[in-house]
N, C-alpha and C positions, 0 to 999 in steps of 0.2 A: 345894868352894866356896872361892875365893880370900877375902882376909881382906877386900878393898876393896869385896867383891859384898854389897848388901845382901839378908837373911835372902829376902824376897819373891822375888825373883828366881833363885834355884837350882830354882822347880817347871819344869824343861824337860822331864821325861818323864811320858806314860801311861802309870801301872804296874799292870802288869794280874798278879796272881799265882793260881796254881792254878786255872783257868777249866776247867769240865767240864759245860759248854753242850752238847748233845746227844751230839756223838761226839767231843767233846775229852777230851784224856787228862792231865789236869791243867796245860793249858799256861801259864807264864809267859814274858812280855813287856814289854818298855821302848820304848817308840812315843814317839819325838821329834816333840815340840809345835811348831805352827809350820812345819811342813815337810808335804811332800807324800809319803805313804807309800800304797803298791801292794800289796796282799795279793793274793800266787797260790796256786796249787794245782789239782789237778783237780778237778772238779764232785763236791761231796761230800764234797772233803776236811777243810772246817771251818772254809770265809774265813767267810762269815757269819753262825754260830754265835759268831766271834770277835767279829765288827767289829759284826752288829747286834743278836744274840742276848746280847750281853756288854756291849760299854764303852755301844753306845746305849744299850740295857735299860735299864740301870743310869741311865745320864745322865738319862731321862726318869722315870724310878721315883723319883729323888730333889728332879727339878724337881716333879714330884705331890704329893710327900711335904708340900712350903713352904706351898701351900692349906693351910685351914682345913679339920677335919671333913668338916663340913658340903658343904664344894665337892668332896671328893674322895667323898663318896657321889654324886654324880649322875657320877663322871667313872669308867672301864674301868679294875679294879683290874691291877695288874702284879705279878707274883710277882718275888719279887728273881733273878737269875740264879744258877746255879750257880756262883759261884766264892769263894774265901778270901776276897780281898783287892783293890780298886782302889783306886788314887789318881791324883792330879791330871785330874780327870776335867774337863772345860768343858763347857757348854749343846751336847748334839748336834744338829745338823740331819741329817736324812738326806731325800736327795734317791734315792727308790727307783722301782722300775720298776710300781709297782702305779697301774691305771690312776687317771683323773681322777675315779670316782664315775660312774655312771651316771643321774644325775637329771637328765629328759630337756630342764630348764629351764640346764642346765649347759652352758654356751660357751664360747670359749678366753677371748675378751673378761672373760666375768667370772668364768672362775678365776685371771685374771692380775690382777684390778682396772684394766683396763685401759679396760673398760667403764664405770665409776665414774666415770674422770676425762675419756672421751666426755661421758659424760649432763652433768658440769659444767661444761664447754664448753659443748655446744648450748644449756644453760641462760642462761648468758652472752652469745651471740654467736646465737643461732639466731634467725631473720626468719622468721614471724614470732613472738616473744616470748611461749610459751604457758604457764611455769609452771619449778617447780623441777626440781632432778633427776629428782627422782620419775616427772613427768611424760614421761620418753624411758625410762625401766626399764620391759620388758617382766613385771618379776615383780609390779608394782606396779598393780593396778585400781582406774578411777576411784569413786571413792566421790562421793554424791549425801546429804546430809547435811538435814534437815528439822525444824522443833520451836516449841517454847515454850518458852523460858527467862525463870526468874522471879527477879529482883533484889530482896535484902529492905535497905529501909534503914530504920533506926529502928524507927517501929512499925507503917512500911506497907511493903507488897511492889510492882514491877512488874513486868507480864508482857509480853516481848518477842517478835514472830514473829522466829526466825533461819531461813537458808539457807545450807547450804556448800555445795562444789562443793569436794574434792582430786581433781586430775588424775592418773589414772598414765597410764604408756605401755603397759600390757596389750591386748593386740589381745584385747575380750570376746566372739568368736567359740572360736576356737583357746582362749580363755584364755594368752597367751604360750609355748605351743609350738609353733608355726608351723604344724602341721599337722592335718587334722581322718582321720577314721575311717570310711571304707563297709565297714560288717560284711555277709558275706555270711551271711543266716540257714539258707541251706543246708547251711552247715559245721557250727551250731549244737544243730543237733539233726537227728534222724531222723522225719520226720514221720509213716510208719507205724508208730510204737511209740508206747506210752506211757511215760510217767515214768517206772512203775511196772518197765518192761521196758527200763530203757537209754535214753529216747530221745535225749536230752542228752548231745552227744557232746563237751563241753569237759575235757581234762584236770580230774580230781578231782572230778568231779559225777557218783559212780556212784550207783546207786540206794535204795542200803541207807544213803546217807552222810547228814549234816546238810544238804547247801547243798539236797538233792534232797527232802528230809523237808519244809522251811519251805513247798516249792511243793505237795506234795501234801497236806500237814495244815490248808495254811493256809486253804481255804476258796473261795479263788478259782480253782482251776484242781483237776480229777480228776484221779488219780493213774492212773486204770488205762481212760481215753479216749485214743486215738490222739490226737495231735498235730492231723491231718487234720481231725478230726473234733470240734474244740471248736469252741462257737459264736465270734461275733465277738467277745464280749467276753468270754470265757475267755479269747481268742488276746492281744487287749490285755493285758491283765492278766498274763498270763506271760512276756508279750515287754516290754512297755513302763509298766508302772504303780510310778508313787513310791512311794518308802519308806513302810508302813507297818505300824504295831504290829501284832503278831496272837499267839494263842496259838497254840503247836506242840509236840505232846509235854508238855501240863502247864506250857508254861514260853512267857515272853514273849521273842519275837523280833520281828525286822525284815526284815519282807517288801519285797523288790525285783526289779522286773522285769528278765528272764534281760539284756536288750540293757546299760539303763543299770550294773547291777551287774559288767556285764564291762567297760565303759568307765571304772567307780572303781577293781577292782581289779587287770586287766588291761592295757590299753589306755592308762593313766596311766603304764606305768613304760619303760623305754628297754628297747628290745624287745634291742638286744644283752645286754642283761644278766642275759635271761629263762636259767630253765633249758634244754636243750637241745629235749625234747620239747613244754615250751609254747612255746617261740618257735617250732618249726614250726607248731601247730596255729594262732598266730597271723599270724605267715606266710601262710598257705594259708587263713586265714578271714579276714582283714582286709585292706583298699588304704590305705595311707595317703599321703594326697593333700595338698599346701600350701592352705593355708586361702585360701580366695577373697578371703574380706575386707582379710587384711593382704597375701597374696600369698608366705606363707612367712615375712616377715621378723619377726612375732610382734608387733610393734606397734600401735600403734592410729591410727587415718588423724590427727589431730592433731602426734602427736608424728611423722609420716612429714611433714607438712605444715610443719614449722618445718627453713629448712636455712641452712648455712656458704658461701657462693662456689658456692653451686646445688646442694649437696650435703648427702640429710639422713643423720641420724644409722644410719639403716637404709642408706643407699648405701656410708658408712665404713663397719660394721661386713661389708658386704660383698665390700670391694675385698682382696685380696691384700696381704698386711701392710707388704712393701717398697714398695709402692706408695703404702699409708696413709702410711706415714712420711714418705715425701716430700711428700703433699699438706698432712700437718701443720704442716710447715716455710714452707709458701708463709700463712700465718696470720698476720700484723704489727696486734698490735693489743697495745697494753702492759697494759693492765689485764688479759691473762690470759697475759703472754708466763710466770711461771713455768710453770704448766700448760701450758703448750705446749711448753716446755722440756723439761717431767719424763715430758709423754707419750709426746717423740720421741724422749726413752735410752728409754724402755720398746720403741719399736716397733723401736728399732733394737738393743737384745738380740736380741730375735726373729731379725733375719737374721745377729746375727752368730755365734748359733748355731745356723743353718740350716734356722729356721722361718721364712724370711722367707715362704714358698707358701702357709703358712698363713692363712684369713680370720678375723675376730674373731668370727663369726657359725659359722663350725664347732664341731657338736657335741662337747662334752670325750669324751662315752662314744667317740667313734669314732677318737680316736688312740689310734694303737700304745703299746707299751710304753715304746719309745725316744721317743717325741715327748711321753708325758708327763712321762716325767724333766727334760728341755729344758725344759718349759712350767714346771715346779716352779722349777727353776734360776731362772730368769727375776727370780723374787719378791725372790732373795740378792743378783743383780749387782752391781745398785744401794744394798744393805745397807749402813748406816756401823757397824752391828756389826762388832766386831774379836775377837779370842782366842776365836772359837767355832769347834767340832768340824762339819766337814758332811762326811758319812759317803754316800758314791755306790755303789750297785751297779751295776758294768758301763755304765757312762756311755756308751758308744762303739758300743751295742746299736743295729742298725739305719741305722749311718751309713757312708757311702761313704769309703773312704780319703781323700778331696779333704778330707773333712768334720771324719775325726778332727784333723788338724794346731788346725782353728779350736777345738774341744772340749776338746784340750791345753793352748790359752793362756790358757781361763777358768778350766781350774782351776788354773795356774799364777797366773794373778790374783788367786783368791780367798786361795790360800796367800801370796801379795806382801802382803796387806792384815793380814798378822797371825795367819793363821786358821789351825788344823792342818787338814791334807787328807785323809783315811781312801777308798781306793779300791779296791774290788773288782773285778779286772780280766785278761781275759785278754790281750786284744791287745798286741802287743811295742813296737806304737808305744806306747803308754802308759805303759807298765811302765817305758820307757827314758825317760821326765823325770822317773820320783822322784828324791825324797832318800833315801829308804829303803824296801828292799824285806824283806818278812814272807811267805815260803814256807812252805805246811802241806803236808802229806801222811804217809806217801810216796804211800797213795791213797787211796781212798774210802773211806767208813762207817765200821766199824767198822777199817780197816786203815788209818785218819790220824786226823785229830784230834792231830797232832804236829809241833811247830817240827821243818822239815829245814834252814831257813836264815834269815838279819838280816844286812843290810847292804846295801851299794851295787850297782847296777846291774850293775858291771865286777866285781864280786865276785860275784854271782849267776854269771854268763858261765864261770868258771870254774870254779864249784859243778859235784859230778857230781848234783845232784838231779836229778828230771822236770822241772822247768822250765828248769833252767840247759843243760840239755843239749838242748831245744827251743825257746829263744830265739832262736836266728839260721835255724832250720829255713824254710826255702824250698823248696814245692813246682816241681817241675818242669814245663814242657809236658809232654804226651802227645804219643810220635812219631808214633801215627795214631787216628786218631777211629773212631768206629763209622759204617756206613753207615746211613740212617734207612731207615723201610718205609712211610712216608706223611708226610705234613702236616694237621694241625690249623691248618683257614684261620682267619682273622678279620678280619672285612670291616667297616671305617667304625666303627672301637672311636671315641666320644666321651665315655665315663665319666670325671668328674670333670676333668681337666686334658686328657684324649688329645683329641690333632688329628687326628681323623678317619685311625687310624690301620690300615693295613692291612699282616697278617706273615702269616708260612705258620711254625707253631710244628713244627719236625719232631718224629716220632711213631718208638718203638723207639729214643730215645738219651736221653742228659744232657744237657739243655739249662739254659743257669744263666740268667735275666736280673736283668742289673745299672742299676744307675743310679744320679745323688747322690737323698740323699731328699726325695722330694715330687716323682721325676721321673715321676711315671706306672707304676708297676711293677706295684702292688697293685690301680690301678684297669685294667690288661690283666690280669695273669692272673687275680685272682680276679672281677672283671666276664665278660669273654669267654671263658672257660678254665674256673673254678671250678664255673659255676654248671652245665655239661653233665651227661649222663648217663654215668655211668660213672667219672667221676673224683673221688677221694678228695684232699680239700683236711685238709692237716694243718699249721692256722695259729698263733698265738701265744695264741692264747685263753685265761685265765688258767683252772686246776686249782683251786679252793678247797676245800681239804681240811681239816677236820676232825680231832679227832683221835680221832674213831669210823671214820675212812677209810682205808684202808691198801691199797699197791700190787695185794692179794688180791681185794679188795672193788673198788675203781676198774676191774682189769681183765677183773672176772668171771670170775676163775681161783676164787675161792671156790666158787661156784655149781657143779661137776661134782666136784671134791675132797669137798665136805658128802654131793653124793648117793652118790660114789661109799662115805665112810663108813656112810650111813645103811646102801646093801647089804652093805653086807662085817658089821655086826654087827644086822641087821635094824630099827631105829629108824628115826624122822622124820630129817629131814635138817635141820629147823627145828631140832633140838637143837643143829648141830655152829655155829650162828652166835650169835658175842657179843651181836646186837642182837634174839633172840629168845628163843626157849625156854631153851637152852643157857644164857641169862646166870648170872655169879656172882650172886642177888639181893642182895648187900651194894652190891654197887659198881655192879647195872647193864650189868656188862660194860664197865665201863670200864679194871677193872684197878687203879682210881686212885680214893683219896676223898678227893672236893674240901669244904674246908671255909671256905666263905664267914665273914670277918671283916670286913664293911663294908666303910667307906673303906681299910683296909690290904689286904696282898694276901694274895688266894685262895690257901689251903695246901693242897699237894696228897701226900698217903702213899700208900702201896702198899697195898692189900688186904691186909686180915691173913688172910682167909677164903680167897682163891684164890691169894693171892700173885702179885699182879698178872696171874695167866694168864688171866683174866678170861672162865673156864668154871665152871660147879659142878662139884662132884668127881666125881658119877656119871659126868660125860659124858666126864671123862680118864680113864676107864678103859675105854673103847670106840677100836680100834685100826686101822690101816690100817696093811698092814707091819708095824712095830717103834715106831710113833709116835701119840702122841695128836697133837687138832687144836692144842692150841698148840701142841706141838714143831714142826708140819706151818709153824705160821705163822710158828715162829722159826729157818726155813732160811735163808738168803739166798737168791739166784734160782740162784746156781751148784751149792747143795748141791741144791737142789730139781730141777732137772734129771738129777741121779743118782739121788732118790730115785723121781721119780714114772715112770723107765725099767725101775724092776728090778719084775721075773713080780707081788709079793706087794701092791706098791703102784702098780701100772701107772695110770692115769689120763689115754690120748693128750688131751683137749682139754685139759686144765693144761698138758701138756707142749707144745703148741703155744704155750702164751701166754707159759709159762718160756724158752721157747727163743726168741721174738721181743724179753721183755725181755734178755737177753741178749746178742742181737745187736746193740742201740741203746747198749750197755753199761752196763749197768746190774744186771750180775754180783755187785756186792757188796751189793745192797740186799736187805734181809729182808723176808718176805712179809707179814709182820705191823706194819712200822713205819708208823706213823701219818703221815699223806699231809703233815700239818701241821709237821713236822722236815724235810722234800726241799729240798734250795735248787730255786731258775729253772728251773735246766738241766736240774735230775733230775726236775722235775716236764713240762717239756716232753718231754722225750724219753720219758717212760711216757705222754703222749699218744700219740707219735709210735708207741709199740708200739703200742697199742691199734687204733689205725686202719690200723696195717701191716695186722690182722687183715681189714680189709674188702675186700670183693670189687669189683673195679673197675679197669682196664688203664691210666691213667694216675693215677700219683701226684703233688699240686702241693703245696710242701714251701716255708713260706714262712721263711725264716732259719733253717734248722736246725744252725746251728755257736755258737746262742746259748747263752753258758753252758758251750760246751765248751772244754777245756784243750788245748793246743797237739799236744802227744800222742795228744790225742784225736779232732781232725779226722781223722787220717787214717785211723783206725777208721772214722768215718762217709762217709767216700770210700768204704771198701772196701764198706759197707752197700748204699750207692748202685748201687756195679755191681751187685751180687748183684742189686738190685729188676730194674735194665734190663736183667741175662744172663738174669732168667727170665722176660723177653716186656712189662716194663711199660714205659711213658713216662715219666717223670721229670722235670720241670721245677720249677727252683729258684729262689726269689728271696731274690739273694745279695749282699751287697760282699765274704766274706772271699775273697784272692784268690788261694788255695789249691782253694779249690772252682771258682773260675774256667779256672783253669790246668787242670785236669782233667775239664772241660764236652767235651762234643764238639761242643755251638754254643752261641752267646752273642747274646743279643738285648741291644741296650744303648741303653736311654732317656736322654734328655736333647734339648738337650743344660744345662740349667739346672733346676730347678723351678719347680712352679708353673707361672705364664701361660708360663714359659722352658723349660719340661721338657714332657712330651706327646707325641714323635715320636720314630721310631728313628731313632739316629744310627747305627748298627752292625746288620750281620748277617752271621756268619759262626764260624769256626773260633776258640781261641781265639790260634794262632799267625797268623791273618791279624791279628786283635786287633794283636798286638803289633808287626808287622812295620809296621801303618800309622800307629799310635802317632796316629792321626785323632780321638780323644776324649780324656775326661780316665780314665775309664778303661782305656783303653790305656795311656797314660801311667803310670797306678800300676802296671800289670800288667805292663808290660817294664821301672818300673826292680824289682818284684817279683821277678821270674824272673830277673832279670843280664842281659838280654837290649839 
C-alpha cells in the first residue's frame, strides 16, 4: 500500500485460506475484487465447492448472522464452511441453475416482478377503471365483505350497516391456475375389489396404510364390499363427501372424499415437479384442460374487461416479450411515463439476454435450467447496487454460440459497475473475457480439490494443465458419416412455436439438432420424438439428492450387491442397508450426528459408535470377497469394477451399472458419496447412466456436454458412437459445436425465436452445414472448424 492510498482502499482481494469444502485439499486463494474471474476444471474437480460451497456459504451465513435471534429461528440454519480463514468477503449474489420453484401460480411475469408493475399500469390507465392492482393479480380473490359495525361515542353507541366489495383478478373457477382437472375414476381405483383388498390404486393408498384405514373405520364406506357393489350413497361418500371429523383407530381424524382430497393434495401442485412415478399415475389418470371461464389466462372476466389501446392485461401477458416491449413504448401518457420507462428496461433485458420468445404468462416450473438463470439475471441488470459478489454457474448453459457473445457483455457490465464477477464456466468463449483465471484439478473427486493455476487468460494458454492444453482444442469434420437404415417421420409438428413443421429424423446415426434458444428444438424433439414407444428421453431434470442418497442407492446398484451379501453369509438383505435394519442406531445410519442449536448452525460429528460407516458392527463382519458393505460403498466406481469381476465377489448386475457409470465418466466417484456433494454435471451424467440401462432403440439426449470439461467432450463423443455402433438412434439437442462437427446429420431450427424461430432452416450433413454457411449456425460452425 503506497503511503498516499488511504487505509480503506487496500481490501482489493478475496482471501480465501485453507478451504476443505468436500474434496478440497486445503486450498488457498487471492480473487481480485472488481474484476471478472472464471473458475475451470473438470466436472468434479472443486469449482463449486470453492465459489458456492465457500466464499457464498460464507457471504450468506454471516448476512444471517446480522438478524436478530428471533428472525434467524424461522430462517434454514447454515453450517459454517470448512475452511481456516476468509476475508474481504461482499454481499454474494448467486445467480445459479436451480429451477424457478414449481408453484404452479408461478409465471415468468411474476418471478421477474414484471407482472406487478403491469397490474399498476392497468390500474391507471385501464378503460374501463375497475379497482387497484389487486384487482388484475390473478393470486388475489375478490372478497364480498358484510356486517354491523358499532361506533361508541360518549355514553351512547351506534350501529352502522356496512358492505364491501375488494376486487381481485382471481379467475374463481380455476382459482388462478388457469386450468381445471377431468379425473378419470377408472384410474382411481379397482372396482371389483375392496378397500380391504387393494382397491385404490393411487400411489401410497395401500391397504394396511392410514389414508386407506380413515375410509374403511370411518363408518361411511365398507371395507371389505367391492367397490361395484356399494350403494349410491356409500359411492358418494367415498368419491365425493366434505371433510369431516370422525373417529378412526381410537383417534380423531378428517374424513375426505377419495376425488376432492386428490385435488388438495395432488392435483394443486406442478405436476413437473411430482415425483417420477406419481406424475405418471397423474399423467395417465388426469386431462388437464384451460379453464372455460377465464379461457387459461387465470383471471377473472372484470380484470380481462378493463384494457390499454384495445389491449387487456391478459393479451400483454400473452404476447411474446419482444413484442410486449415494443407495444409499451407506443404508451404516452405522463402521469405513468416513469413506469413505463422502468417496465420497458425490464422487457428489454429480456431480449437482450435472449428471452426475448419468452411470454410473461409462461409457467416458471417449465423453463430449463439455462432460461432460469437468465430470468434470475434480469432482477440485477437494472441493480444500482455496486461492490457486490454475483457468483454464476455455467451462465452459457443452453445457449447458442450467436447467444453466448450477448451473455459475455452483461457480465462484463455487471463487472463495469463495480461488482466482482465469480464464474463457473467451461466454454472457452467465456473463459477468454476474464481478468482472472482459478484452475482446480488436476481431476475429479478425490484426485482435485487442488490450485493447478491463477492468472491471465494468455498465461493459462501456456499452462501444461487440462485446461490450458484444451483451450484452443477445435474438433474436426468427420470425413464420412454413417449411412442411416430408416427415418423417423413427423408430420405438421405445431407444439409451442413450430410452424407446422415436417422432417424425416434419420434412424441408425447421430443426428444433433441445433438452433439459438427458444428456436423450437425442445418443442420437436421432445413433442414428436420423446413421447414414442421405444425411446429413451434423457433430459435435464434436476437429481435432488439427499444426503441419505448416494450414486449406489440412485442407480440400484445397491439392491443385487445387499442380496448378493445376504447369500454369501445367509442373512436378510434388509440388514446390508443404512436406511434399515442394518442402521448404526446412534446416528440412524447417517454416519453423522446432527446437533440442532437453533438460530446458529446445525453441528454435525462423526459417529463415535460406527465411525461414520454408518452399519452396526454385527453387520461389518459379514463379507463378500475380502470386504464388508461400507468398504463395498467406499470404492470409487473404477475400483468396484475390479472388485465385483473377480470368482469371490462376482455380482454381473452391479457390474453392468459400474461399467455404464464408468463409461459417462464418472470413474472417480465413490459408491457411497452422498448424491448431495455431485456438482450439475456429475449429477446429470449418473442420470445419463442410469437410463443408458433402459431398453429402447433410440436414445434423445437433450444437452449432454452440460457441465462437462473441455477434455471431456470428447469422451462423450466417443460414448455416442459406441450407443449408434450397437444399433441405437441417437439424437441430440445441441449448441456445443464439437458435437455438431461430428453429427452425421444436423437438423437446425430457426431461423430466430420464438414467433421468429419454428421451422427448419437446415437439413443435412454437418460439412454441407458449413460449405453453405446459410444460417447463423453455420456460420459459427465453419468459423469453429477453420473452415
Amino acid at each position: 500500500m503506497s503511503a498516499s492510498q488511504h487505509p480503506a482502499d487496500g481490501h482489493d482481494v478475496i482471501r480465501v485460506l485453507g478451504a476443505r469444502e468436500n474434496n478440497l485439499k486445503g486450498v488457498s486463494v487471492d480473487i481480485p475484487k472488481r474484476r471478472l474471474t472464471v473458475f475451470t476444471g473438470v466436472s468434479g474437480s472443486g469449482k463449486s465447492s470453492l465459489v458456492f460451497g465457500t466464499i457464498a456459504a460464507e457471504s450468506k451465513r454471516m448476512i444471517d448472522e446480522t438478524y436478530p435471534a428471533f428472525v434467524q429461528g424461522f430462517m434454514p440454519s447454515l453450517a459454517r464452511p470448512e475452511v481456516d480463514r476468509l476475508e474481504g468477503l461482499t454481499t454474494a449474489i448467486i445467480v445459479d441453475q436451480e429451477r424457478l420453484g414449481a408453484n404452479p401460480r408461478s409465471t415468468v411475469g411474476t418471478a421477474t416482478d414484471v407482472n406487478a408493475m403491469l397490474r399498476i399500469l392497468f390500474s391507471r390507465l385501464g378503460d374501463p377503471q375497475i379497482g387497484s392492482p389487486n384487482a388484475f393479480s390473478f393470486n388475489v380473490p375478490s372478497v364480498k365483505v358484510s356486517g354491523t359495525m358499532t361506533i361508541e361515542r360518549g355514553e351512547g353507541s351506534q350501529s352502522i350497516e356496512r358492505s364491501d366489495t375488494m376486487l381481485g383478478g382471481m379467475c374463481p373457477r380455476c382459482e388462478g391456475i388457469g386450468r381445471v382437472n377431468d379425473i378419470d375414476l377408472a384410474q382411481l381405483f379397482d372396482d371389483s375389489l375392496s378397500l380391504a383388498d387393494g382397491a385404490i390404486t393411487v400411489p401410497g393408498y395401500t391397504p394396511d396404510g392410514w389414508y386407506v384405514k380413515i375410509y374403511t373405520e370411518s363408518g361411511f364406506v365398507p371395507g371389505d364390499v367391492p367397490i361395484r357393489d356399494l350403494t349410491p350413497e356409500q359411492r358418494e361418500a367415498f368419491l365425493y363427501k366434505e371433510a369431516t371429523k370422525v373417529k378412526a383407530a381410537g383417534m380423531s381424524m378428517t374424513y375426505e372424499g377419495l376425488v376432492p382430497k386428490l385435488q388438495r393434495t395432488l392435483l394443486s401442485k406442478d405436476v413437473d415437479a411430482m415425483q417420477p412415478h406419481i406424475r405418471t399415475f397423474v399423467e395417465r389418470a388426469v386431462r388437464f384442460l384451460p379453464c372455460p371461464d377465464c379461457e387459461g389466462t387465470r383471471l377473472s372476466a372484470s380484470a380481462r374487461s378493463s384494457r390499454i389501446a384495445g389491449r387487456s392485461i391478459a393479451d400483454a401477458c400473452a404476447m411474446q416479450i419482444s413484442d410486449l416491449a415494443e407495444w409499451v413504448r407506443t404508451i404516452d401518457d405522463a402521469s405513468v411515463a416513469p413506469l413505463v420507462q422502468s417496465l420497458a428496461q425490464t422487457l428489454d433485458s429480456f431480449v437482450a439476454i435472449g428471452l426475448g420468445y419468452l411470454s410473461l404468462d409462461r409457467s416458471s416450473g417449465t423453463l430449463s435450467g439455462g432460461e432460469a438463470q437468465r430470468t434470475k439475471l434480469i432482477r440485477h441488470l437494472g441493480s444500482a447496487l455496486t461492490d457486490v459478489t454475483y457468483v454464476f454457474d455455467e451462465p452459457t448453459i443452453g445457449l447458442h454460440p450467436h447467444d453466448i457473445q450477448r451473455m459475455n457483455d452483461l457480465l462484463l457490465q455487471l463487472r463495469d459497475k463495480g461488482n466482482t464477477v465469480l464464474v463457473v464456466e467451461h466454454k472457452p468463449e467465456t473463459i477468454a473475457i476474464a481478468d482472472h483465471v482459478v484452475d482446480l484439478g488436476p481431476r475429479a473427486g478425490t484426485e482435485g480439490g487442488e490450485i493447478q493455476f491463477e492468472g491471465t487468460v494468455e498465461a493459462l494458454r501456456a499452462s501444461d494443465t487440462l485446461t490450458g492444453t484444451h483451450l484452443d482444442d477445435r474438433a474436426s469434420l468427420k470425413p464420412a458419416v454413417r449411412d442411416r437404415s430408416g427415418a423417423i417421420e413427423v408430420r405438421g409438428a405445431t407444439a409451442n412455436n413450430l410452424v407446422d413443421v415436417d422432417v424425416d429424423v434419420p434412424t441408425g446415426v447421430l443426428t444433433v439438432v441445433t438452433g439459438v434458444a427458444g428456436s423450437g428444438k425442445s418443442s420437436l424433439v421432445h413433442g414428436s420424438i420423446g413421447t414414442r414407444d421405444g425411446v429413451v428421453t434423457i433430459d435435464q431434470t434436476a437429481i435432488r439428492g439427499s444426503r441419505r442418497s448416494n450414486p449406489a442407492t440412485y442407480t440400484g446398484l445397491l439392491e443385487p450387491v445387499r442380496k448378493a451379501f445376504a447369500k454369501a453369509n445367509g442373512v436378510k438383505p434388509a440388514l446390508f442397508s443404512a436406511n434399515s435394519e442394518g442402521a448404526c442406531p446412534t446416528c440412524k445410519g447417517a454416519g453423522l450426528i446432527f446437533t440442532d442449536l437453533g438460530p446458529m448452525s446445525t453441528v454435525s460429528t462423526t459417529c463415535e459408535d460406527c465411525g461414520g460407516k454408518r452399519f452396526m458392527a454385527s453387520v461389518l463382519e459379514y463379507r463378500l470377497g475380502d470386504l464388508d458393505i461400507s468398504e463395498v460403498l467406499g470404492l470409487s466406481v473404477a475400483e468396484a469394477r475390479e472388485y465385483f469381476a473377480q470368482p469371490a465377489s462376482r455380482v454381473p448386475a452391479a457390474s453392468s451399472i459400474v461399467d455404464r457409470l464408468a463409461d459417462v465418466g464418472l470413474g472417480y466417484l465413490t459408491l457411497g458419496q452422498p448424491l448431495n456433494t455431485l456438482s450439475g454435471g456429475e449429477r446429470q451424467r449418473l442420470r445419463l447412466a442410469v437410463q443408458m440401462g433402459e431398453t429402447g432403440g433410440i436414445y434423445v439426449l437433450d444437452e449432454p456436454t452440460t457441465g462437462l470439461h473441455l477434455a471431456d467432450v470428447q469422451h462423450l463423443l466417443g460414448l455416442l458412437d459406441r450407443l449408434v455402433e450397437s444399433g441405437k438412434t441417437v439424437i441430440v439437442i445441441e449448441h456445443h459445436q464439437a458435437v455438431m462437427a461430428h453429427a452425421d446429420w444436423i437438423i437446425d431450427l430457426g431461423p430466430g425465436a420464438g414467433h421468429d424461430g419454428g421451422r427448419i432452416v437446415f437439413e443435412g450433413t454437418p460439412a454441407e452445414l458449413v460449405a453453405a454457411r446459410s444460417t447463423l449456425t453455420g456460420e459459427h460452425l465453419a468459423t469453429y472448424v477453420g473452415a
